[in-house]
Every structure is written in C-alpha cells, then in structure tokens.
N, C-alpha and C positions, 0 to 999 in steps of 0.2 A: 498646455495640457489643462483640461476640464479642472475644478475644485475637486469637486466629487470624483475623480477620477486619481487625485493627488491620496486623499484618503481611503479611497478603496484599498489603496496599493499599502497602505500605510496602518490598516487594519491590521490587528493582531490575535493568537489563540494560544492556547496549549492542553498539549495531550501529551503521550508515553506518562504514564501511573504508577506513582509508587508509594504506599504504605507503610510509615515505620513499624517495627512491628508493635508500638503499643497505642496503635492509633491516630497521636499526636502530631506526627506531622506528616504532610501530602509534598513529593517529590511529585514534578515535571518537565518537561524543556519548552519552550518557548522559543520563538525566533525575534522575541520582541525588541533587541539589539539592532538586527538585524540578520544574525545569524544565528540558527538552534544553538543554545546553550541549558545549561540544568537549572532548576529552581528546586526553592523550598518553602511553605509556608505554611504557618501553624492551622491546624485544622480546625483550634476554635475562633480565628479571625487572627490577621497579624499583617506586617510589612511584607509582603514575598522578599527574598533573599536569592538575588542571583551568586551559583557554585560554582560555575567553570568559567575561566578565562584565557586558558591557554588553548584551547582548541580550537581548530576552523569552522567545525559545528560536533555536535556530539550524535554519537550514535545508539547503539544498545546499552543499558546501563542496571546496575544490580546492590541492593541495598544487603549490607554483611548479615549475617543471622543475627548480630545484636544490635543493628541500626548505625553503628559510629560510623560505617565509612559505606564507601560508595567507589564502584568498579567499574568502568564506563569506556566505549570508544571512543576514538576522534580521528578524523581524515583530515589531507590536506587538500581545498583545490576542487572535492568531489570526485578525487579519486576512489574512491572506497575502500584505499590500502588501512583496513581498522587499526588502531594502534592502542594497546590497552594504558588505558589510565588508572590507578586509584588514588582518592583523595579522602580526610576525613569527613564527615556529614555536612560539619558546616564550612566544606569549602576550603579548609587549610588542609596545608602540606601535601600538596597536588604533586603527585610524579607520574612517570613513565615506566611503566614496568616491562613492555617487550623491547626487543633492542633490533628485532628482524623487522624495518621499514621498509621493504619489499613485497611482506606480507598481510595476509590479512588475518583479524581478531574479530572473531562475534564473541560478544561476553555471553554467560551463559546466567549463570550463578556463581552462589560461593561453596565453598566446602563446607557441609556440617560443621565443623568445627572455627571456620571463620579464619583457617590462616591460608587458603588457597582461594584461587578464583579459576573457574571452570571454565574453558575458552577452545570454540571450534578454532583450528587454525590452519592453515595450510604450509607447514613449517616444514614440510618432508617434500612434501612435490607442491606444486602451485595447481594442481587438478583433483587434490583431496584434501578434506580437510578431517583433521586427525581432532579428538578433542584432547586435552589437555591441561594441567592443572597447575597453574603461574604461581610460587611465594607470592603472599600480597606486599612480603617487602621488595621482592626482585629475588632476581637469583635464575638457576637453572631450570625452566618449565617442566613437569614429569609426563612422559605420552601415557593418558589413560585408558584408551582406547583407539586401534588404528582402524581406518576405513577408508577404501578407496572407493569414494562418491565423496556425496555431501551428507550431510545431519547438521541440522544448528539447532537441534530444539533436548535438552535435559532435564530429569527431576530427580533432585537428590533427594537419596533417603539413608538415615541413618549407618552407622556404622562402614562408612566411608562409600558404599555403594551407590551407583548412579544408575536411571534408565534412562538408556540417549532414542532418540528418534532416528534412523538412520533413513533417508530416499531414494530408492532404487532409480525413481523418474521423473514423476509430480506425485501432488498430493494422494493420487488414488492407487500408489503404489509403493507405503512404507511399513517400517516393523518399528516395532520398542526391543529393544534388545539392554536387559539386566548385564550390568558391567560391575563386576566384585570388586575389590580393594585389588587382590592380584590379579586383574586382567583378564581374567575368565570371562564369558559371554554365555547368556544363556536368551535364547529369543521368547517373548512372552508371544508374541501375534503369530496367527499362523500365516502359510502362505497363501492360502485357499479358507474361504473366498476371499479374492481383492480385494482391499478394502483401504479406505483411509485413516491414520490415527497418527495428532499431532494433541499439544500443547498438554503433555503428559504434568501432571502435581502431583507431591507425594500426598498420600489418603490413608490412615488409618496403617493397616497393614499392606498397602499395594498402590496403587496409583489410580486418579479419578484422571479422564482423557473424553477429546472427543472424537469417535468415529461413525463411521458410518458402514459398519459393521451390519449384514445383512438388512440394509436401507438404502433409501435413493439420498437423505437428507441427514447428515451429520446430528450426533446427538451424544449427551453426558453416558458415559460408559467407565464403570469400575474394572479393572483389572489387577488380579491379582498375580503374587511372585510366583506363585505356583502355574499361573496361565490360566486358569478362572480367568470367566470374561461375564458380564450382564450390565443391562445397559440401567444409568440408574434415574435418567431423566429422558425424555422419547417424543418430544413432542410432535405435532404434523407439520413443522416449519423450521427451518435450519438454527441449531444453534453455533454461534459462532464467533464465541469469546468464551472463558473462560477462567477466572481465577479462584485460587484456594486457599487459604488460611490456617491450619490447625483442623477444624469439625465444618469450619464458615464453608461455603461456598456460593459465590457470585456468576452469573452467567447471562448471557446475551441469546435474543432469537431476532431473526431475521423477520422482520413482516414484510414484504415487498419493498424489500432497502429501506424500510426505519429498521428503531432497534426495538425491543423491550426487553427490561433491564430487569432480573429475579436476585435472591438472595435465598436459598438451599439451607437452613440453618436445625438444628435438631427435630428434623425429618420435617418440617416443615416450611413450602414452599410457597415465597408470596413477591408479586409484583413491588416490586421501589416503585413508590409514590411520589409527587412531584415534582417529575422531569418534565418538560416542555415537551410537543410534537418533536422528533429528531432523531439522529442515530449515533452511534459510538463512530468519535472523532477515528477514523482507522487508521492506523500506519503501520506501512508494512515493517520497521523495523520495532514498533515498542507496543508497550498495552494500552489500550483504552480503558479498564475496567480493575482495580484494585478491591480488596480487601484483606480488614486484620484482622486479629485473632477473636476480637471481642463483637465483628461482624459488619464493623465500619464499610459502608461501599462507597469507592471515590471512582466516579463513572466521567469520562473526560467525554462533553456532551456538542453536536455537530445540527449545523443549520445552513442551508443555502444561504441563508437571510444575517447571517453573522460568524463570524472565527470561534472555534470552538472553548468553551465554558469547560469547568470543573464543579462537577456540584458532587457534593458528599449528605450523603443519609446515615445516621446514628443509627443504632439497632431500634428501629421499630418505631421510625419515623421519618419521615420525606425527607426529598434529596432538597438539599438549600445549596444556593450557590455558593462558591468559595470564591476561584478565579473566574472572575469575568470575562468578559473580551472585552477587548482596546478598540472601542468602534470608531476612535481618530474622527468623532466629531460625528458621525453619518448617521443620520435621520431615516425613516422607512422610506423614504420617497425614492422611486427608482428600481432598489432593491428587488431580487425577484421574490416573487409569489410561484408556487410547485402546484403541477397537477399530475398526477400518475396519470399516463397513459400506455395506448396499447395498440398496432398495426398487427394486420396478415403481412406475412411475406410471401416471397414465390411459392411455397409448398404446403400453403395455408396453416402454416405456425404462426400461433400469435409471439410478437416478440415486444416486451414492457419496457418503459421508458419513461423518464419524466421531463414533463415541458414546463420550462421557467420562463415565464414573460415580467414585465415591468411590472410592479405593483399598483392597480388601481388604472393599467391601461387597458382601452378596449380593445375586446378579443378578436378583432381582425385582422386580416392576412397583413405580415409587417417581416421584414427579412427576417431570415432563420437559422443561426449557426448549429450543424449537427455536430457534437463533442462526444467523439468516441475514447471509453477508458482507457488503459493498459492492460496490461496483464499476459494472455486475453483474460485468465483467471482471476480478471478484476471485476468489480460492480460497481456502475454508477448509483450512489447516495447521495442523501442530503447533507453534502459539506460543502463548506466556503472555500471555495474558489477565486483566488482576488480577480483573473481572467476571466471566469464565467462570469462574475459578479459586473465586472467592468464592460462587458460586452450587453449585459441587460440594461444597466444605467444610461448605455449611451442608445439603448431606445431596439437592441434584437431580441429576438425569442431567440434559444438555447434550449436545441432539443438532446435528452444525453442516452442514447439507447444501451438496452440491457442484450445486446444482441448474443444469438447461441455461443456456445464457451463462454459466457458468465458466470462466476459462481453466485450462489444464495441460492439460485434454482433446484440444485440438485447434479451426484454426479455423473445422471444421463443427460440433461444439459449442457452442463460445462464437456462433455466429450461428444457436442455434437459437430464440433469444428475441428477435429482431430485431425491432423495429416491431410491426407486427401478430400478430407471435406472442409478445408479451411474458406475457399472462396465462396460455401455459404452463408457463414457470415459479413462476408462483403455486399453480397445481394441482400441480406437483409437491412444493412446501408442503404442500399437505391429503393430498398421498400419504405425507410424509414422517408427519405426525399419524393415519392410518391403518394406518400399518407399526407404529409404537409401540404405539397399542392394541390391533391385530391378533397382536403377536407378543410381548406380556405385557410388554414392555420398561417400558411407561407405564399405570396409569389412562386411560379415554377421556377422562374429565371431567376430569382434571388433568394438563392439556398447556396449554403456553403458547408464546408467542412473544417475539421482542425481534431490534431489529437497528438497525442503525445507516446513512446518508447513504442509499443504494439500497436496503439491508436495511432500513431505518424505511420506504420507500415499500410494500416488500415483506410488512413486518411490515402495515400498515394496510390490502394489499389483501387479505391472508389472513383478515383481521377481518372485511373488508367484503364480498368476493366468493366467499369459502368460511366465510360465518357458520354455515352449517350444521350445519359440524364443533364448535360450541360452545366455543371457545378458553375456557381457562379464567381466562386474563391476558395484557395486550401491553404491552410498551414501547417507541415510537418514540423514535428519538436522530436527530435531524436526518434527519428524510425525508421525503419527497414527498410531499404529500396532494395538490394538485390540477398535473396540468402546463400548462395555461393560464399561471395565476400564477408557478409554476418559474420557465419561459420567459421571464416577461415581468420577473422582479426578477435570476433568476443573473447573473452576471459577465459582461459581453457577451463578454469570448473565448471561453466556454465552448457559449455555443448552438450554434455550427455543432456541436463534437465531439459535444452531447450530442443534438443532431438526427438523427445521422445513426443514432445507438442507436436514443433514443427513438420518432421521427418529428416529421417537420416541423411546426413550432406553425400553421401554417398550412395546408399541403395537406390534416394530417393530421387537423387541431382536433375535427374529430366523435371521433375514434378515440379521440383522446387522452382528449376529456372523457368518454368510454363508459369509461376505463378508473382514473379519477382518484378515489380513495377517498373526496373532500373532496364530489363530486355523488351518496356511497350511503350516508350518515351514519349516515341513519336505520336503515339496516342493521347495525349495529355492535351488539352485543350484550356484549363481553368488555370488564371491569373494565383500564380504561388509563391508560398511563402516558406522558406528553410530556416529551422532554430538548431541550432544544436551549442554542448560544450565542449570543449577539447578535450577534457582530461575522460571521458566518457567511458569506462571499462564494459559497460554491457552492450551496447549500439555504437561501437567506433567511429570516431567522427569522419572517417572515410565513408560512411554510410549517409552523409550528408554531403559531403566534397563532391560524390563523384556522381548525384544525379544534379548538381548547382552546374557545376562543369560540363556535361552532356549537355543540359537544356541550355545553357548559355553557347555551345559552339556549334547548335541549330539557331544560334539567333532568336533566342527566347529570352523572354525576360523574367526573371525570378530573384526575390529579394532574399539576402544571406545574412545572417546573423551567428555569428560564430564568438563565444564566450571561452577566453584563457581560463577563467580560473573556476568554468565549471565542470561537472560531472555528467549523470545521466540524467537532465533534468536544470531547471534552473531553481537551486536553494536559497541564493544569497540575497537578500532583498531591496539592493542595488542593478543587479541586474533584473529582477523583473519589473522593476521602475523603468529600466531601460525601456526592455522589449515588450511589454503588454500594452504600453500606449501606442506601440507600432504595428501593433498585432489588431487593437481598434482600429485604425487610422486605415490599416491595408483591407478590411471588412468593408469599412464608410467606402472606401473608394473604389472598391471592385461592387460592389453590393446598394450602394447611393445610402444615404443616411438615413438612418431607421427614426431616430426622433422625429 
C-alpha cells in the first residue's frame, strides 16, 4: 500500500459540538482511536481529554443544564440498537441507564431541572418511537409523550414542558406539537401550508426554529406557544444549522455547499470572521455549530483538503482554531483542489457538482470516479472523505454531483425525484458521464461510478438503466438493488419515512419493481464491486447477498466485501484500511492508472 495512502486512511477530525454552558469548555467525538468516542478540551487551549471508553462508538450526546454530566448513545457492531449512557463531564462514573438492548435510544436533552434525560425510544412497539424521560440515576423511564411515527428532534422549555418535532414523512411534512408536564398536546404548526420545521430551541417566550414556512428555502422562524409564527432571519439561501443559547444565536447558510457561519446576538447580525473557505463538518446524527450564553461560537469546520477542524470565535472576534486535524503527516501534494461545477441534463436542468482533481495537476482528460451522496436528501460538500481523498492522490478526478432530490437547493428541488420521478435523477447521472467526456474533463471509456446507502442504489441503477453509457467500473457500499426486498427486511420504523420518498411497497409494487436494479441484472455490463456490513439495519445486507449471488451464478465476476462487525456504512477505521485500498486497486484496474 502507497505511503500516502497509509496516511490518508490514518487522517483524523472531529465534529458533533458542545458548549459548556459557561463557555469554558468544547465537547466533541472524534474517531481519532479508531472509533468515534467523546472528547473535551478547554476552550482557552489545553490537553484534549478523551470521555468515553466503554462504547463501540458514540452517538447523539447532551450536556446536563449545569454542565457536570453528559448523556450520550452507544451501539454495538453498527447496529444502531442506541443504548443510553450517562457519565460525569469528565468522564467518571460511566453507567448504563436503559436496560431494553433490543431497542433503540436518540438522546434528546435533559430535563429543565437536570435529574431526567429526554429520549426518543421505541419501547412500546419497534415502529414508534415514543419520547420519554429516563432518571439520569436509572430507574423506571416516564412515557412523556406517545406517537405512532417517528420524531427525534425536542426543546425544552421551562416548567417541565417540552415542544417535540413529530414527522408524518420527511422533512417537508412535520409539526411542533407543545407537550405539558401531564401529557396534554397542543400543535403550534398548522397543517396548511406544508411546510418544513425541525431543530426547534427554546427562545424567549416560545421557540426559534427553522422552516420554510411559505418559501422554497428554509429560514430562522420564531414561534410562539400561542401559535404566532414570523420568520426572524429570511435570507435568499438556505439556512441550515442552527443553535441557541439564552438571547445568543448562531446559524449556518448554505452557499452552493459551503457554509457561512452568523452569530444573531442583541438584534444584531454579523458574519464570524476567520474561518477558512469550507463548510460545517455535517453529521447526521450531532451538531456542527455550538453556542453559549455569553456568545462563544465553536463551529466544527470541513475541507476536501483535510479532516475536519474546531475553531471557536469569542464574542466579537474571529474564529481561531482549537482542534486541529490529525494530517498523519500529509503535505498538500496530491490532495484535491474543488471546482464548482455545473451540466444540463435530459430536460435542460442544470444540475451542480464539484470536481476534485489532484492539486497542481494538469486539467486534462485523466479517469474520472462519479461519487454519488446518500440520502437522496443528502448534499455533496466540502468534506474529507479519506475515499475521495484516496482516489485523488492516487492520480483520478472525482466528480460528486448535486443531482435533483438534494437538499440545500430548495424544497421544489429535493421533490423533484419523488416516487415516480426517481429515475430522473439517475439520468442526470449519465448527463453527469456525458459532460466529462464531452468537455475533455474524462476519457468516455474511463468513467466510473461508486456510492454509498442511496448512492449504491443509484450507483447500480446507473449500471443498469444507463448501461449504454459503458461505465468503465461501479462500487456499491450498502444500496438498494431490489425495493421489494428493501421494504420487506429494513427496520420497521423506517418504511413509512422511506415510503413516502420511495413509494408505497404496495400501491406502488409495479413501479417500484420497473425500477429495482436486482430484476435488469442481466443488463449490467461494468466491472463491480459489492461493500456492505452485516449488522446493517437500514439496507440489509440481503441487499447485497442477493445481487453478488445472481451475478456470480450468470458467470459474472464481482468482488464482495462483507464486514461482521459493521452497520450501515463502514465506521471503524480498521475496516476502512481494509477496503479503501481495494476500492483504489479495483478503479487502477478496471480504469488503468490515472497517475
């Protein structure tokens, strides 16, 4: 294996953000172990302090209202069965607080008063999750609210009462619904117009949220208990982060997948100064963006070109770095360099993308791996990828497109691949592979594909429904080959969400199987490659088994990579040392080497 190649893999970051409340110290995870675990480090400069050791990796995590302790998930395996943890701040006297290892725990918050911790669960049926409110010594959990769906998202506000976020579907179909000390409900959002509205903070007398409440683009919206609604920040670009403090408030806008980072602070509003080009490190389970009372923003910062940074801004002064990344030694050379770009596809929609080549190579046609995101309700940004990263160093362009159903755009965008119009985002796939060879960027015969959960669906229908185009190499990483099967093995909370994307396994069943890579096999033409993990609860690893098995008993050859102790993805950074340098190796060899 390459040098550079040993440390790409070996590079490290950290994000999920958290604020004491008096400032003083920055809570993160990091996978710099090798496995996400918590940290802590003084925010005027210090030793970082790694917090958890008993878990396989940590998940959603929540600091008490007076900072001593800390409330956190942990799986085994990449199961995603969450399992609540609390410990004190710094790390001692770690327990287990649920006792149901069947089920799952999104921590939420804590209770106003600091002796409860607020947790979606699915403790009644395994297709709802109820919230709930755990002794932080243990004990008997109280149901605070029941609901049959999902909601993971709460703002506690005084006097024991909470506003939960409940989802009827996806994003563009939820309510805040006010939850009293006894149980009562009362809905703040109406139902008309549809609308979006998540990451609800308590504010003042009511709650600051972002929706996108008569708009195409998410935006800061005050609501009140009474059901007052006005929007208190609007700009013409999605915002899409959001944290809140006491009066503080910090927020995130979308600029064609970077970020710009604000601070909201008595009525006025002003750009954080001193971040580097880049976007907020995202994940979909924690924050990128903190703030405390006194106006501190600790913004966890994202670069193609490196693992994501922590830089913190004091009130009314640029962000300085705190946590670095762990560049394991690695120099710019190689590394990619970003250029926003942008194709027509079939229907003359431009669809936005950015192309990474080597840094300091010349811009001539050199193989080209297209890296489609997940989601679909995902957006390709500027983050380190040790895969992307590893596939530029060893000499390809990496094109990552923003194809329709992305979010940042808007949500007539993201619902323009809805149900029956999913396979136009596939075609904007073969427009992406037609822009490359039409505009010198790529060889036509030497373009490839790879992607990962919805992007492996996307990777296999591009194989199968635009073979035409002659892909020169695919990688699936945990995706969808038939939705039948999907349907009938993912985690029962997740069919309704993913129903109302997909379409219904049942009204919809013709559609679906017209569109299911696993019934056009024999269409399949490009040299592939199958990743998945065993313990995989959203994409079952039957959805990997059973199109390795078909194409091998046509006398096909396709390479399998199948991980015991993963989930939906590979987290542990042992096995992507495994498979990323096979995942190079199988590109060089179907595609000739690009250096």
């Amino acid at each position: 294996m390459p040098l550079s190649l040993i440390r790409i893999l070996d590079a490290r970051g950290a994000s999920r953000l958290a604020l004491s409340p008096d400032g003083g110290t920055l809570y993160y995870v990091s996978d710099l172990t090798g496995t996400v675990q918590l940290w802590s480090v003084p925010v005027g400069g210090g030793v970082p302090r790694r917090l958890s050791y008993e878990a396989d990796r940590v998940g959603a995590y929540s600091l008490s209202p007076d900072g001593t302790r800390i409330a956190y998930g942990a799986d085994e395996g990449g199961d995603e069965r969450w399992a609540l943890w609390v410990m004190n701040a710094d790390g001692g006297d770690a327990r287990r607080v649920s006792t149901q290892v069947d089920r799952i725990h999104h921590v939420i918050d804590w209770t106003a008063d600091g002796r409860g911790v607020l947790v979606f669960a699915n403790l009644r049926d395994e297709r709802f999750f109820d919230l709930h409110e755990f002794p932080s010594q243990g004990g008997t959990p109280k149901l605070r609210f029941r609901h049959d769906g999902t909601g993971f998202g709460a703002a506690v506000l005084d006097g024991g009462r909470v506003v939960v976020t409940t989802n009827r579907s996806r994003g563009d179909l939820n309510h805040f619904l006010l939850v009293e000390r006894d149980g009562s409900t009362k809905q703040l959002t109406p139902d008309t117009p549809t609308a979006m509205h998540q990451s609800a903070h308590a504010f003042e007398d009511g709650i600051l949220a972002l929706s996108d409440r008569g708009r195409d683009l998410p935006a800061i919206a005050r609501l009140g208990l009474d059901g007052s609604f006005r929007m208190v920040v609007a700009p013409d670009r999605a915002v899409d982060d959001l944290a809140v403090a006491g009066t503080q408030v910090a927020y995130a806008t979308n600029v064609d997948g970077r970020s710009e980072v604000h601070l909201l602070s008595g009525g006025k509003d002003t750009t954080v100064a001193g971040l580097p080009p880049g976007d907020l490190a995202t994940d979909l389970i924690g924050d990128s963006l903190a703030v405390a009372a006194d106006g501190t923003v600790a913004v966890a910062w994202a670069r193609f070109d490196a693992p994501s940074a922590v830089y913190v801004a004091a009130p009314g002064s640029p962000a300085k770095l705190l946590v670095p990344p762990q560049m394991a030694g690695l120099g710019p050379e190689g590394l990619p360099e970003e250029e926003l770009v942008s194709w027509k596809s079939f229907d003359g929609r431009t669809i936005p993308g950015f192309l990474l080549r080597p840094r300091g190579a010349p811009k001539g046609a050199r193989p080209t791996v297209v890296q489609v995101h997940g989601g679909p309700e995902g957006q390709a940004r500027p983050l380190w990828n040790p895969l992307t990263v590893a596939l530029v160093a060893a000499g390809f362009n990496v094109l990552q497109p923003n194809v329709r159903g992305s979010s940042g755009y808007g949500r007539a965008y993201m619902s323009l691949d809805d149900v029956r119009l999913r396979m136009d985002s596939v075609r904007d796939l073969d427009a992406a592979a037609a822009w490359l060879a039409g505009s010198g960027v790529a060889p036509a015969d030497r373009i490839g594909v790879i992607g990962g959960s919805y992007g492996g669906f996307m990777t296999l229908a591009a194989i199968t429904f635009c073979a035409d185009r002659k892909w020169a190499a695919a990688v699936d990483i945990v995706g969808i080959a038939s939705f039948a099967t999907f349907f009938a093995r993912t985690a029962s909370w997740r069919r309704p969400l993913r129903a109302a994307e997909y379409g219904d396994p049942e009204k919809d069943a013709d559609f679906l199987q017209s569109i299911s890579p696993l019934n056009f096999i024999d269409r399949i033409e490009a040299p592939l490659m199958v990743i998945h993990g065993a313990n995989d609860p959203r994409v079952p690893v039957q959805e990997a088994e059973q199109i390795v098995s078909t194409l091998r008993s046509r006398g096909r050859e396709v390479e399998y990579l199948r991980y015991e102790d993963e989930g939906h993805g590979l987290a542990k950074a042992k096995n992507r040392a495994d498979a990323w340098p096979k995942v190079v190796r199988f590109f060089e060899k179907h595609m000739g080497p690009a250096a």
